[in-house]
C-alpha positions, 0 to 999 in steps of 0.5 A: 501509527504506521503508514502502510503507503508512500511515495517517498522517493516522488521528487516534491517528497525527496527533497523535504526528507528530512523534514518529511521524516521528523514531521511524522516522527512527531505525529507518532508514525512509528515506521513507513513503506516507501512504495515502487512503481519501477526499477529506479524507484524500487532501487530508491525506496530500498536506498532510503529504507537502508538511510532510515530505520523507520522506513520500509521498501517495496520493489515493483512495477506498477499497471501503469508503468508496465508497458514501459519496462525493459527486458532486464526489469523483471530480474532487476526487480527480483534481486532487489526483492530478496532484500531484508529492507525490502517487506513487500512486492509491488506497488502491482495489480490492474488499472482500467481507469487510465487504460495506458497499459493493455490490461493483458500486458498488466495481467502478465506482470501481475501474475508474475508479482503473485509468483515472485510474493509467493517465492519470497513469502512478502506480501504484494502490495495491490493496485485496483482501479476500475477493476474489481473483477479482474482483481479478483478473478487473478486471485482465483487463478493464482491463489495457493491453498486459497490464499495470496498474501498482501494489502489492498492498496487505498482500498475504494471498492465494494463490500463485496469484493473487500469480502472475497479479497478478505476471504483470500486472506488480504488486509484492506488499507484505507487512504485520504479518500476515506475522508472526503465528504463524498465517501460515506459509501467506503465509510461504511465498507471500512466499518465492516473490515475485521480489526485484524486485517485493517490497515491505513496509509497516505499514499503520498503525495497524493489522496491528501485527507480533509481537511487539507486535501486541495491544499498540499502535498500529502506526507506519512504525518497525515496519517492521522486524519484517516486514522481519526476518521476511521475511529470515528466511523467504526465507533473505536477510540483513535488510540484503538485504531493506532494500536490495531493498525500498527500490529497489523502492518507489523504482522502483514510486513513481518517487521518486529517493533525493535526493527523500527 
């Protein structure tokens, strides 16, 4: 398996990294991105993508940490990003729920993620919270040829939208909520996602999946509870998922399995 979604460098995941990593190990996570959401988690995600093999770093500023950056982020974020280790841009996008950032000043950092994903050819790793519409209409404004390259992160929207971010050519990743009892609406969005473009993650520590959520930190080795339930709901065997999820993070990441 392959997590597409972690926090690794969040302080009550940094200091079990070891046994964080052999844990997953165990559970057959094969690789890992460690996602930013500033400078100094962008510089620490590249820092333990470069300590380990089977991790991935993302460089970023999140929706919600926007209004916080200093005139010198954006550079800071643009020379961390022609990095090898680093395979994606972001943790981006928009975020209405909380609403600490004025949503123009998140479309201007969003649209400038969408330009820095197309000048590298790294996928953006996207935000969307309450928000669906104006995910989507920055789409239309900065896609290229019809196309913008990334993952829906912990994916929670409509069919609807999951079809026209599809249509762009985004994968769709799916977290812990995909578990919860009360999800059999995205249930059965995850059911109608092509093979090719489906993607799973935790988001550690958060969005720990049933039948552990409420009870601890969340970390890459559950990834295998939304893989179960995936299979489960899409009719598939788990080792199809663990197949077709992988190959896909692979592909969207463009790392080559000796790379892991």
């Amino acid at each position: 398996m392959f997590d597409t979604h972690a926090h690794l460098t969040d302080p009550q995941l940094l200091e079990i990294e070891s046994d964080l990593l052999d844990r997953a190990t165990q559970a057959g996570v094969l690789g890992m991105v460690a996602v930013a959401t500033d400078v100094n988690s962008s510089l620490a995600c590249l820092k333990m993508a470069e300590r380990h093999n089977q991790v991935f770093a993302s460089v970023g500023i999140h929706p919600n940490d926007c209004h916080l950056a200093q005139a010198t982020d954006w550079g800071a974020i643009q020379q961390l990003a022609q990095n090898p280790r680093v395979v994606a841009i972001g943790e981006t996008g928009l975020d209405r729920h909380w609403d600490i950032s004025p949503i123009e000043l998140q479309n201007e950092w969003f649209d400038q993620h969408i330009a820095l994903s197309f000048e590298l050819q790294k996928p953006l790793i996207v935000h969307m919270r309450d928000c669906e519409a104006d995910i989507l209409q920055s789409f239309r404004r900065n896609q290229r040829d019809g196309r913008i390259l990334g993952v829906m992160h912990s994916f929670t929207g409509t069919w609807e939208t999951a079809q026209e971010c599809l249509e762009f050519g985004m994968y769709i990743s799916f977290a812990g909520m995909v578990t919860f009892k009360n999800a059999a609406d995205l249930r059965d969005v995850a059911t109608r996602v092509p093979s090719d473009r489906l993607l799973i993650e935790t988001d550690a520590p958060y969005l720990t999946p049933h039948p552990h959520r409420g009870k601890r930190p969340n970390e890459p080795a559950m990834v295998r509870f939304t893989a179960d339930c995936l299979a489960e709901c899409r009719g598939e065997s788990i080792e199809e998922i663990q197949k077709k999820t992988t190959l896909n993070a692979q592909r969207i990441f463009q790392i080559s399995p000796s790379a892991e």
